[in-house]
C-alpha positions as CSV (number, residue, x, y, z in Angstrom):
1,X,0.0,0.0,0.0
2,X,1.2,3.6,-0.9
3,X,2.6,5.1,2.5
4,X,1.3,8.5,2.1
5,X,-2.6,6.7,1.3
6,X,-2.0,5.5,4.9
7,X,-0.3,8.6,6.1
8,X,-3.0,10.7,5.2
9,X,-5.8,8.4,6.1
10,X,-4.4,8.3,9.7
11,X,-4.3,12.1,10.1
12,X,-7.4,13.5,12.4
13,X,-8.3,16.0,9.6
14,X,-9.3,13.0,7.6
15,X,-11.7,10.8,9.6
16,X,-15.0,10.9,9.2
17,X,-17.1,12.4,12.3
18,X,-19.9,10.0,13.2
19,X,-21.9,13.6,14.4
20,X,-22.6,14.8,10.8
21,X,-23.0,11.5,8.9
22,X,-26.6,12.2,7.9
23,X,-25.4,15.9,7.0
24,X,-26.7,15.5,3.7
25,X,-30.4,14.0,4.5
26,X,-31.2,17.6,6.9
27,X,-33.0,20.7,5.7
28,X,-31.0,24.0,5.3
29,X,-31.6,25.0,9.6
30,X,-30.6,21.5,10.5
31,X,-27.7,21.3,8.7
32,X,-26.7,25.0,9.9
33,X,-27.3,23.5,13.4
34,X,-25.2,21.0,13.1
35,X,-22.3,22.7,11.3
36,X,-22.5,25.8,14.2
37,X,-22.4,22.1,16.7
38,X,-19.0,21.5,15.9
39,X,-17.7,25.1,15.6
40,X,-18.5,25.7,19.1
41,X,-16.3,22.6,19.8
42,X,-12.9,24.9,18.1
43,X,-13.1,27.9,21.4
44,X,-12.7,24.9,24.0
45,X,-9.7,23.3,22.0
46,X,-8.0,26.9,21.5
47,X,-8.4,27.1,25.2
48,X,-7.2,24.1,26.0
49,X,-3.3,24.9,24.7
50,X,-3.2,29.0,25.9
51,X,-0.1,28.0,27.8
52,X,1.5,27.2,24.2
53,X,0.2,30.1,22.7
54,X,1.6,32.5,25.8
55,X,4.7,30.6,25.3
56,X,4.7,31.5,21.6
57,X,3.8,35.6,21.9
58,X,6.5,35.6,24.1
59,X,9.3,34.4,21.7
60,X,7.2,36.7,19.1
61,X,7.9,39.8,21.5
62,X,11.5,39.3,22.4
63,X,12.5,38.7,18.1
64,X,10.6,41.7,17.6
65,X,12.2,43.8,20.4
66,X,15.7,42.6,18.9
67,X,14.6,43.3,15.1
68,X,13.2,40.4,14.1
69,X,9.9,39.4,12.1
70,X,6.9,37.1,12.4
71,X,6.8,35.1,9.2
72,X,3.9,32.6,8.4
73,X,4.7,29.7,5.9
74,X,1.7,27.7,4.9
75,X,-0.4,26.2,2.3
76,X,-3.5,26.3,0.9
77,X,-5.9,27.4,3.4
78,X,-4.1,27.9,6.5
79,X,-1.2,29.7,3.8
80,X,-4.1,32.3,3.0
81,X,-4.9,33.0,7.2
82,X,-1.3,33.8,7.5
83,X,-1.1,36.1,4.8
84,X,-4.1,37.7,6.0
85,X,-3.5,38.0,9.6
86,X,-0.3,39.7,8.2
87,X,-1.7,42.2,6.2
88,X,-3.7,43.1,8.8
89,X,-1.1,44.3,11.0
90,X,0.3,47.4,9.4
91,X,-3.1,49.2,9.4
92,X,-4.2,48.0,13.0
93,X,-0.9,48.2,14.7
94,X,1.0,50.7,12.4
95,X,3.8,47.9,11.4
96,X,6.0,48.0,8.9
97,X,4.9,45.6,6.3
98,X,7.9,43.6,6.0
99,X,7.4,43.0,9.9
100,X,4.8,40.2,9.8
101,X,4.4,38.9,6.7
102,X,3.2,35.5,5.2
103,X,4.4,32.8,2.7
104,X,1.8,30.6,0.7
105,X,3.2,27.5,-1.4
106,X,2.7,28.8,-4.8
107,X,3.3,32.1,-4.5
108,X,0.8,34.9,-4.8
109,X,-1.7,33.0,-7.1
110,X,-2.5,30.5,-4.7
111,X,-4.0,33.4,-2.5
112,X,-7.0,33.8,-5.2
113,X,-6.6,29.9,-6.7
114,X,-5.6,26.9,-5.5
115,X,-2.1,25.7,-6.4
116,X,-2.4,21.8,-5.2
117,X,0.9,20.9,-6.4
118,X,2.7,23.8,-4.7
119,X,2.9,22.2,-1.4
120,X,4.2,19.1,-2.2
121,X,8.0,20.5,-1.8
122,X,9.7,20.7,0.9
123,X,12.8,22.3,-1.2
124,X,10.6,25.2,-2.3
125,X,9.3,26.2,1.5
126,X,13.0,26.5,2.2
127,X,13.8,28.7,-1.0
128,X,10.8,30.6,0.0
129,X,12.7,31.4,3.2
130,X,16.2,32.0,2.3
131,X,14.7,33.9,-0.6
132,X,14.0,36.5,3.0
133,X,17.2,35.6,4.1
134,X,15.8,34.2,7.3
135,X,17.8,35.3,10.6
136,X,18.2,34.3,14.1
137,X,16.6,37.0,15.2
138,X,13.2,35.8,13.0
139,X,10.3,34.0,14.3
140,X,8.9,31.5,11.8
141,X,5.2,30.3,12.0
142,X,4.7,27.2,10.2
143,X,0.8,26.7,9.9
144,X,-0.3,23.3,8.4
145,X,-3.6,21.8,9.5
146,X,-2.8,18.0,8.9
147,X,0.7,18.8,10.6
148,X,2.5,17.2,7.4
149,X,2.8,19.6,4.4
150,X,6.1,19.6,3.2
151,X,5.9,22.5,1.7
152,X,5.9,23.6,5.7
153,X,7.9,20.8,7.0
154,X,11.0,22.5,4.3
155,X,10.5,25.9,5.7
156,X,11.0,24.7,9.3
157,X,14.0,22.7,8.6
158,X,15.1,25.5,6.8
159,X,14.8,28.3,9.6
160,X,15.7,26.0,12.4
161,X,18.9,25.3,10.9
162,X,19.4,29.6,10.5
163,X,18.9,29.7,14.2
164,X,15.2,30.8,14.1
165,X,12.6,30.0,16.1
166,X,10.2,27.7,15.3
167,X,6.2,27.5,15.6
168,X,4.3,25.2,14.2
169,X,0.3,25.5,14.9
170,X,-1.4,22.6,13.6
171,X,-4.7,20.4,14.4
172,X,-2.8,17.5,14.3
173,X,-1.5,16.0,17.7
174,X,2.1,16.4,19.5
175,X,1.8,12.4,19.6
176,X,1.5,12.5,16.0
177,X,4.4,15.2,15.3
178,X,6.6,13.0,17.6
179,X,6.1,10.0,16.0
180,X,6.7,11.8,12.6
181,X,10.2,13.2,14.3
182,X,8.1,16.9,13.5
183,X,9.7,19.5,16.0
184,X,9.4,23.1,16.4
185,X,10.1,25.2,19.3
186,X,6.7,25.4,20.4
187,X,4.3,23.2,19.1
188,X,0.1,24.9,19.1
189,X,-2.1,22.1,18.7
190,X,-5.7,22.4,19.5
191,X,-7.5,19.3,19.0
192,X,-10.8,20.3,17.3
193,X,-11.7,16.6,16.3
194,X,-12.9,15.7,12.8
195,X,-14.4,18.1,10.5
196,X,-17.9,18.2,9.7
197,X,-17.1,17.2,6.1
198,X,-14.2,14.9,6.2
199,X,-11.3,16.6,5.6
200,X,-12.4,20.4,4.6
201,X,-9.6,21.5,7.0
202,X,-11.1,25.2,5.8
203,X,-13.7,24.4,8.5
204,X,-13.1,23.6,12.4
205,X,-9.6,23.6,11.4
206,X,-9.4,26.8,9.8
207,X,-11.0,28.9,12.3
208,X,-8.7,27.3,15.2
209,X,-6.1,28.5,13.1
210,X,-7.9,31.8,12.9
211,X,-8.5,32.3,16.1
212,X,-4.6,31.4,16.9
213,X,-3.3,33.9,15.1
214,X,-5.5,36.7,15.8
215,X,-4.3,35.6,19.4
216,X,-0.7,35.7,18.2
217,X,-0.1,39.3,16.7
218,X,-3.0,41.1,19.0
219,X,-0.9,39.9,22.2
220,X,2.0,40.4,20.6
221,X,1.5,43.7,19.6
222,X,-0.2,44.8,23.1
223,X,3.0,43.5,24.6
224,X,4.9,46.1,22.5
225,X,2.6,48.9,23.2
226,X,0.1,49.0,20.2
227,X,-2.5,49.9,22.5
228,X,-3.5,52.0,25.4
229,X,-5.8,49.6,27.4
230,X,-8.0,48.1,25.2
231,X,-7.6,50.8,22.2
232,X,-5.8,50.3,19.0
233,X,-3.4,53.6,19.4
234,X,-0.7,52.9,16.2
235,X,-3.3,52.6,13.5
236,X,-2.4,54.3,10.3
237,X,-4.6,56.8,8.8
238,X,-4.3,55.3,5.4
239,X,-8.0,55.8,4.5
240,X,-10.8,58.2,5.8
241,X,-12.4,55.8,8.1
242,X,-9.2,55.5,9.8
243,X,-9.0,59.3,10.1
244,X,-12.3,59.5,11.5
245,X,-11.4,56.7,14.1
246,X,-8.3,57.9,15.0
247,X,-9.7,61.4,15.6
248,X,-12.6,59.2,18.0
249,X,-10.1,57.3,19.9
250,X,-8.1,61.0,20.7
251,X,-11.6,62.6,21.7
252,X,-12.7,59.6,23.8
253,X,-9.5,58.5,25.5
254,X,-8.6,62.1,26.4
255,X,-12.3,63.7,26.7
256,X,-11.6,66.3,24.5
257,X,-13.4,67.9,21.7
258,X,-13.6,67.9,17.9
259,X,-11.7,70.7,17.6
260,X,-9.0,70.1,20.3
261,X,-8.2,66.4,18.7
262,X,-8.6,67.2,15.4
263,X,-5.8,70.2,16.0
264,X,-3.4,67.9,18.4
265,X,-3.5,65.4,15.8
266,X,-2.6,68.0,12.9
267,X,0.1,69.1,15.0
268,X,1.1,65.1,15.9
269,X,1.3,64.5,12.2
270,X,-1.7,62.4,12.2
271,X,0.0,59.9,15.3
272,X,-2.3,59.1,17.5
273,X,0.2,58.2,20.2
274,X,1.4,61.6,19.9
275,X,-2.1,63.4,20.2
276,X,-2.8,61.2,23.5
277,X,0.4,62.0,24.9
278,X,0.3,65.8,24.3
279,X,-3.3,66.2,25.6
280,X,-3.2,63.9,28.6
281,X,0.3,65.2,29.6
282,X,-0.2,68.8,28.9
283,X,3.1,69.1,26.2
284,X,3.3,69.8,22.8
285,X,4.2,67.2,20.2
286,X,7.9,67.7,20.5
287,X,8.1,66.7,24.2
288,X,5.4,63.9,23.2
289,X,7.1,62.7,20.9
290,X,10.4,62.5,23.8
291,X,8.6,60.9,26.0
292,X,6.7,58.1,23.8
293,X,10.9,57.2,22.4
294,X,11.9,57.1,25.9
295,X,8.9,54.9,26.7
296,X,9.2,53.0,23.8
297,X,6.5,53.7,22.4
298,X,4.2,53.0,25.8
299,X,1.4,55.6,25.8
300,X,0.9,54.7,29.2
301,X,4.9,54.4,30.4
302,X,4.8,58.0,28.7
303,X,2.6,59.6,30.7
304,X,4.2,57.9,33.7
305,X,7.1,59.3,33.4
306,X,5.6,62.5,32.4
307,X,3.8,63.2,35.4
308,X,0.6,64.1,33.6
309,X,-1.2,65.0,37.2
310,X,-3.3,62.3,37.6
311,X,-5.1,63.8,34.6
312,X,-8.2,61.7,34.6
313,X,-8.7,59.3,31.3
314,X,-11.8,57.6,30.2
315,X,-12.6,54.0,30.7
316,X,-9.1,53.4,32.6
């Protein structure tokens, strides 16, 4: 018998889950019943390996602090969550975009249309990664529902062996990465059972994997000072909605009015860090500006070390 037919057939992904097998005899609300069923069963399994994921934001944080990147490597599905939770970085947290960024097997066009062949090579995932000259410093997230994609499995080896640190987030198990000799440096495997349609890893799978990395890049990036309690404070104003929110986040956080925020973000150059910092601390941009470098970019650790007078913020 072929040894990947047997490989494949024993991967969790793959099994057929006795709850859905009459899927296809239910009217449209039963079968919508039954498909929401097993997604609630994907929070619990998340939950079940935050330790892992803690583990993970930390190594994300310290390669960032030292000038490192996040970089997803995946395929098909789980290939197109890292490229999105990527892209979604630089408006939200006001990253640079080469500072998260994610790798698909077969390139760009596999974002809009399948490439099934792509992630069948092992020696391509590690081109894809010296092609970014990978570095110690780097964090590399390979994402892989069935935990065997070699495609992936390449782009591990290949960072591992530049002194990277590894992730792998998969809904396979750690018995069955073991027994595969499959290592990274941390391992983030919630077990969401099988899929409602056998292997449509887009499903249970897929939001796990979701929900993973939004967890990944929202703590990392709080740990780095992207926020100011629970308020996205480094968003770019790249479009007018952005403008509009940054200009409510100044007026809310600091209780000021239109005109006050819209002129101490004109004078912060449209930094919302800034704004806060000059209207909460009572300085102009200049000495804002001082204070958030000193801080490191902190809102709060700013006005700490400011001494704003206790000035009283809203929803603190």
């Amino acid at each position: 018998m072929n040894p990947l037919f047997e490989e494949i057939a024993g991967l969790p992904t793959e099994r057929r889950n006795p709850d859905t097998r009459q899927i296809d005899e239910l009217p449209t609300l039963a079968i919508l019943q039954m498909l929401n069923r097993e997604d609630a069963k994907v929070v619990p399994a998340v939950a079940a390996v935050l330790d892992n994921i803690a583990l993970a934001v930390d190594h994300i944080v310290a390669a960032l602090r030292r000038g490192g990147r996040l970089l997803y490597v995946g395929a098909g599905t789980s290939g197109r969550l890292g490229i999105l939770d990527a892209s979604e970085c630089p408006p939200t947290f006001g990253t640079p975009p080469e500072l998260v960024q994610g790798i698909i097997a077969g390139g760009p066009a596999a974002v809009f249309q399948s490439q099934e062949g792509a992630e069948d090579s092992p020696a391509a995932g590690a081109e894809a990664l010296r092609a970014l000259a990978v570095r110690e410093c780097d964090v590399v997230c390979g994402l892989a529902a069935s935990g065997r994609t070699p495609f992936v499995l390449g782009a591990l080896h290949e960072a591992a062996g530049q002194g990277a640190t590894t992730l792998f987030v998969t809904t396979s198990s750690p018995e069955k990465l073991a027994a595969a000799g499959i290592r990274a440096d941390v391992l983030i495997c919630p077990d969401v059972g099988p899929e409602a349609i056998a292997g449509s890893t887009r499903m249970k799978s897929g939001t796990a994997q979701k929900l993973v990395l939004n967890m990944l890049t929202t703590a990392a990036m709080i740990r780095m000072g992207k926020t100011f309690g629970n308020v996205m404070v480094d968003l770019q104003q790249s479009n007018a909605k952005l403008r509009v929110r940054s200009q409510r986040i100044v007026m809310e956080v600091t209780g000021a009015d239109y005109e006050s925020a819209e002129l101490a973000l004109s004078e912060a150059g449209g930094h919302v860090k800034t704004a806060l910092v000059m209207l909460l601390a009572d300085v102009d941009a200049k000495e804002a500006r001082q204070l958030l470098q000193a801080a490191d970019g902190h809102v709060r650790r700013a006005l700490t070390a400011a001494d704003s007078g206790g000035k009283e913020l809203r929803d603190e």
